[in-house]
N, C-alpha and C positions, 0 to 999 in steps of 0.2 A: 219586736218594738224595743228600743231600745229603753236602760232604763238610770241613766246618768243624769236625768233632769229630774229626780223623784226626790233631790234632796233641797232642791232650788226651788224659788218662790217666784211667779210669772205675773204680771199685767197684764191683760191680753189689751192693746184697744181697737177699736174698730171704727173705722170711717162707713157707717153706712151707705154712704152715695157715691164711694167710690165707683169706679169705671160702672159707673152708669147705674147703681145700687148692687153692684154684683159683688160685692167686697159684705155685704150683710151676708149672702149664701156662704160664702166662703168663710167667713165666721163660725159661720152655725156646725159648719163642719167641724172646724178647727177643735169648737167647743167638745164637739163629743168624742174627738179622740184627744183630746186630753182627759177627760173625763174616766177615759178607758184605760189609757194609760196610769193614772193615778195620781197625777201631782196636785202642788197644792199653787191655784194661780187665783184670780179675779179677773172677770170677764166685765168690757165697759164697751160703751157706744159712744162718739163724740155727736155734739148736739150742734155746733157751729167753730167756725175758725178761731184757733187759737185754742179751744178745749184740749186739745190733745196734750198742748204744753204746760197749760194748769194743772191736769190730773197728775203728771207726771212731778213737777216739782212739789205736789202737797203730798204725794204715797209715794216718794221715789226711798225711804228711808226702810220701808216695809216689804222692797221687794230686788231680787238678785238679778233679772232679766225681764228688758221691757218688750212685747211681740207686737211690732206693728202689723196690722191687720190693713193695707190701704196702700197708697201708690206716693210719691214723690213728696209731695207735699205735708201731709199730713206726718210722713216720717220725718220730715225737715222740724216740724213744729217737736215732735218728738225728744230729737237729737239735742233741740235746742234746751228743751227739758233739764235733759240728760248732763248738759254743760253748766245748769244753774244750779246744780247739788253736787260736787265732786266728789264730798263725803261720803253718798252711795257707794261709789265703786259700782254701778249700774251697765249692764253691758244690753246690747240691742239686737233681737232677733227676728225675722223679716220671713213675714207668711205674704208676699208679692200677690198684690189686689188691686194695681192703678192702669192706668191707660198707658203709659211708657214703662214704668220700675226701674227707671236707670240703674241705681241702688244697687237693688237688687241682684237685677243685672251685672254689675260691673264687679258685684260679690261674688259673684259665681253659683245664683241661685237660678236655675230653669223657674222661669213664672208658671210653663205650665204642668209642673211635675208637683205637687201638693204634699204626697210622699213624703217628699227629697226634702222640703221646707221643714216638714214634723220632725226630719231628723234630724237636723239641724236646731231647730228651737230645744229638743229635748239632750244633745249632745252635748260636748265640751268643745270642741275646733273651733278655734278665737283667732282675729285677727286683727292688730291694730292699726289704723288711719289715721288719718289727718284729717286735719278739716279747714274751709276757708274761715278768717273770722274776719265780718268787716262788721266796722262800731263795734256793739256788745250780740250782735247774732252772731248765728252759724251756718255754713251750709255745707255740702259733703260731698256736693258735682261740681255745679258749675254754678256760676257766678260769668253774667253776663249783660252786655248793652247792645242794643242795634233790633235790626230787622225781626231776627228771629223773636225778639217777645212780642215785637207790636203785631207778628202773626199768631203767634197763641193767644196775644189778649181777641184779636177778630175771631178765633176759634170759640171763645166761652161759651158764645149763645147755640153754637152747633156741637157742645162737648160730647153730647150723647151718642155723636157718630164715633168719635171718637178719635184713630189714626189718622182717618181719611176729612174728618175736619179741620185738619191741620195741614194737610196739602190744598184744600179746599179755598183753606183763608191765602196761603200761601201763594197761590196760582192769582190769585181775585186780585191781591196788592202788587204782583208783577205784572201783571198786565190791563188790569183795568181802575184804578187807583193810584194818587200819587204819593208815593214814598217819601215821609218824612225826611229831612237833613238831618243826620247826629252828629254835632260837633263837641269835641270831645278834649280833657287834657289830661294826661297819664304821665307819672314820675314814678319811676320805679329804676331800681339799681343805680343811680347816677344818672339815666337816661330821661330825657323827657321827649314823649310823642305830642304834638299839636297837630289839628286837623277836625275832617269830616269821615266816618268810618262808615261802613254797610253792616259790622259786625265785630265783636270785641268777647271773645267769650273767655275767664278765668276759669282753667280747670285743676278738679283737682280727680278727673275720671276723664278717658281719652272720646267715652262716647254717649250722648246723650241726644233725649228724642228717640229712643228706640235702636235707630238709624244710621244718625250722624257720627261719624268718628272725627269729630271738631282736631283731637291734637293726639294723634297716635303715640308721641312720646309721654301721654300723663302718666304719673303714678302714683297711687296713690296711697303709700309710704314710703317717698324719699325725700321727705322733708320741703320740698321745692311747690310750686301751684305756675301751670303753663297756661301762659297767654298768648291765643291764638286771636290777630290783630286782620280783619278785613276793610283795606278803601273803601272808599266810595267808590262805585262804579256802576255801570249799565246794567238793567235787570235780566235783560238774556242772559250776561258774562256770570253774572252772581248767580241764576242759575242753572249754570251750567256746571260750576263750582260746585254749588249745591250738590250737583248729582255725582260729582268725583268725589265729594265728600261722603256721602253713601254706600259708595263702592271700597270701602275699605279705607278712606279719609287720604284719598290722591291727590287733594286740590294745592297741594305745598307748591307746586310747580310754578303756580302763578306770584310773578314779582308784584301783584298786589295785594297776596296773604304772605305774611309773619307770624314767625314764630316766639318766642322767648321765654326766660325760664324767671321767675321771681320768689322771692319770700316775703318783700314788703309793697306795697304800692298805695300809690296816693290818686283818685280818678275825680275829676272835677267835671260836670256834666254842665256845656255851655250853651246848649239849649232842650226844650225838655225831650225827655230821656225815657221812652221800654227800657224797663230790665226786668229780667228773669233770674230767679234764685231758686235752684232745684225743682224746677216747674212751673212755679208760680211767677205771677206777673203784677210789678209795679210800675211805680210812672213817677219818674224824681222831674222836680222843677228845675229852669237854668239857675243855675246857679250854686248845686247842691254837689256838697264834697263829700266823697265817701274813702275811708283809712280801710283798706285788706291787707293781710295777712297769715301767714300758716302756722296752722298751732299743731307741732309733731307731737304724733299718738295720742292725739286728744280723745279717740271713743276707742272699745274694743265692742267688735261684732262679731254673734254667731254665724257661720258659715258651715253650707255644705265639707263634710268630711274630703269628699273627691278634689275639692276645688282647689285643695291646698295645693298640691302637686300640677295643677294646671296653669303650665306656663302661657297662654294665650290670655289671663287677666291679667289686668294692670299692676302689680306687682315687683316691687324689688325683692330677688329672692338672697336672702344672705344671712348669716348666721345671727339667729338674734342672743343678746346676750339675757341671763336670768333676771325676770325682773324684783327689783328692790323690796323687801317686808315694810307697808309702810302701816304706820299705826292710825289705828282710827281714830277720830276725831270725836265722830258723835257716834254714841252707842246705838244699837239697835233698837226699835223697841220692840216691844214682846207681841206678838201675834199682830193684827191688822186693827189699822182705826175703824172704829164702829161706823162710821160717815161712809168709809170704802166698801164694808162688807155689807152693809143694806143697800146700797148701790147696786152692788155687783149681783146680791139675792137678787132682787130685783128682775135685774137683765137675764142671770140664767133662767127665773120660775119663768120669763117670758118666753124665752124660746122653748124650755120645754113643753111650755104649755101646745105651743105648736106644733114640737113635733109627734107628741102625745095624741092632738086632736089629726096628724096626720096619718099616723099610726093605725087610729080607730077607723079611719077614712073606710070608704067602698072599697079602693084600693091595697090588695094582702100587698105585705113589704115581699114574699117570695111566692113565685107563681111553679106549684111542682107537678111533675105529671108522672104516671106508673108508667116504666118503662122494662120490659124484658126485669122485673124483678126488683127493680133500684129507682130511689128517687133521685131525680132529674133535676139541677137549679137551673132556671132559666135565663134568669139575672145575677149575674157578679153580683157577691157583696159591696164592691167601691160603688159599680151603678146604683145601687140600693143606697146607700150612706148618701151620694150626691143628690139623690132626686128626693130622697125626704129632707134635706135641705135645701132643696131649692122651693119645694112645696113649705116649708114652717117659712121662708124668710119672706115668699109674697102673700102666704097669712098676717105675718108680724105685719110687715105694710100697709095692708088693708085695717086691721087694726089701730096701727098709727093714722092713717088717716083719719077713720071715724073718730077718735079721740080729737084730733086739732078741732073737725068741725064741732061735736060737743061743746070744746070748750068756746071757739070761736062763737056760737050759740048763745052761753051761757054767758059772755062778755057783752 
């Protein structure tokens, strides 16, 4: 195990309901080999949207690296955090627990390798990016209008399927439902586009949705954010596109997708308007003007060690130069605010309590048998580690439930 994160102070947070509550298990894990490892972090639950990005900008003073525990969104509100203290020097590391993890993903982190993630949170391999900034937010994919959000926002009430409620909603709005108009006006480098669009998505990662490879040429540190521009057009045409875009993002071919490269843009939404912002789904009135633009090297993120050397991510690779001693601003303060640390007590006595009464359970954590002289394990240690956390996090649930109704009771 590596051991270059033992001198660093970590956040951990977590989106419990991520991909479907399965971002709680994956926590619980996370938790115990830090634990074993020895560093010194604080472990938190978000409770509702937008939590993510409070805790981070009231403890972002107190701590050297934040671990998102959760999927797209939640890291979005994170990131945004991250951009409201630059004092920190705060960098961001990514234990992938969403339904897509574009992120993740495009960092060159395997979602399903857990390992690979611990070595990476606990390591030193940094990388810096860009980010889109429109008004005073952030996001770190994409930045987009059209079709595609008004089919994720049809996906929310089927999230719990998850991939496949997004082909679901997807398939229902092409062929049995009528497709909103987005008309739309964009000023960007001297150019101005008017019109009706099917799709407009601002990247600053070439692939998002899992799937999609929307603008094969992003990257996402060369200072630039590619806009990938689809007409309007017929629903079979667009998905058919769709599916070339899938396939390794082949659909440039058609003279009714654009490409283009920007650093400023001005997008005027002339009637109401889906957009999606690193997962999530909004809905701007006609009328509403939104300011994007790219803010170079605005985060550094942990990354798998391997991933550096891997030319199939979105990356410019070139020689960076040493970056500048800059002097701090606001000083540290000495050990952790008391508000954070009964917090954090808190959430770990909970889980251990879990895994303790899991522990005690009917079930031994190692089943051994005599064998020709030698004991025998019958289960991996990782399968051991993952099944007593998957067992403490639908205890913790159960738990949380009975407490709402208490108190729901008691009101």
């Amino acid at each position: 195990m590596p051991k270059d994160g033992e001198d660093k102070r970590y956040l951990v947070i977590v989106n419990p309901v991520s991909r479907g509550g399965k971002a709680q298990e994956e926590g619980i894990w996370l938790l115990n080999r830090l634990k074993k490892a020895g560093v010194d972090y604080e472990f938190l639950f978000t409770e509702r949207a937008g939590h993510a990005e409070e805790m981070v900008v009231k403890w972002a003073e107190d701590f050297d690296v934040v671990v998102s525990v959760s999927g797209d969104g939640t890291t979005n509100e994170i990131i945004n955090g991250i951009m409201k203290v630059p004092s920190a020097d705060l960098r961001l590391a990514m234990f992938p627990a969403g339904t897509a993890d574009d992120f993740a993903c495009n960092m060159g982190y395997d979602r399903k390798d857990k390992e690979q993630a611990l070595e990476a949170i606990l390591g030193n391999t940094c990388r810096t990016i860009d980010l889109i900034r429109y008004d005073d937010h952030y996001a770190a994919v994409t930045w987009g209008l059209g079709v595609d959000s008004e089919i994720a926002d049809g996906a929310y009430k089927w999230k719990r399927f998850r991939i496949p409620a997004y082909f679901y909603s997807g398939l229902k709005k092409c062929f049995f439902e009528e497709r909103k108009k987005y008309d739309v006006r964009f000023d960007y480098e001297g150019q101005i586009f008017e019109g009706k669009v099917l799709i407009s998505i601002l990247c600053n990662a070439p692939v998002f949705g899992r799937y999609i490879r929307i603008n094969p040429n992003a990257r996402m540190n060369d200072g630039l954010l590619d806009l990938t521009v689809g007409r309007e057009m017929p629903n079979v045409y667009g998905l058919v596109l769709f599916a070339f875009a899938c396939l390794g993002g082949r659909h440039g071919f058609s003279k009714l997708v654009s490409y283009h490269q920007v650093r400023e843009m001005r997008v005027e939404c002339r009637s109401d308007t889906y957009a999606q912002i690193d997962g999530e789904v909004y809905k701007f009135e006609a009328g509403k003007i939104i300011n994007l633009s790219v803010v170079r090297g605005a985060l550094k993120v942990l990354v798998p060690e391997e991933s550096v050397d891997d030319k199939r991510l979105p990356f410019v690779y070139r020689e960076e130069p040493p970056e500048p001693v800059q002097l701090r601003l606001i000083p540290r303060r000495e050990g952790v605010a008391e508000e954070l640390e009964e917090l954090s007590r808190r959430v770990k006595a909970r889980v251990e309590k879990a895994l303790e009464t899991r522990r005690m359970g009917p079930a031994v954590r190692r089943n051994r048998v005599e064998r020709q002289g030698q004991q025998q394990v019958l289960f991996s240690r990782e399968w051991e580690e993952k099944h007593s956390a998957r067992r403490a996090a639908k205890r913790m649930k159960r738990e949380m439930r009975k407490l709402e109704r208490t108190e729901r009771h008691a009101k």
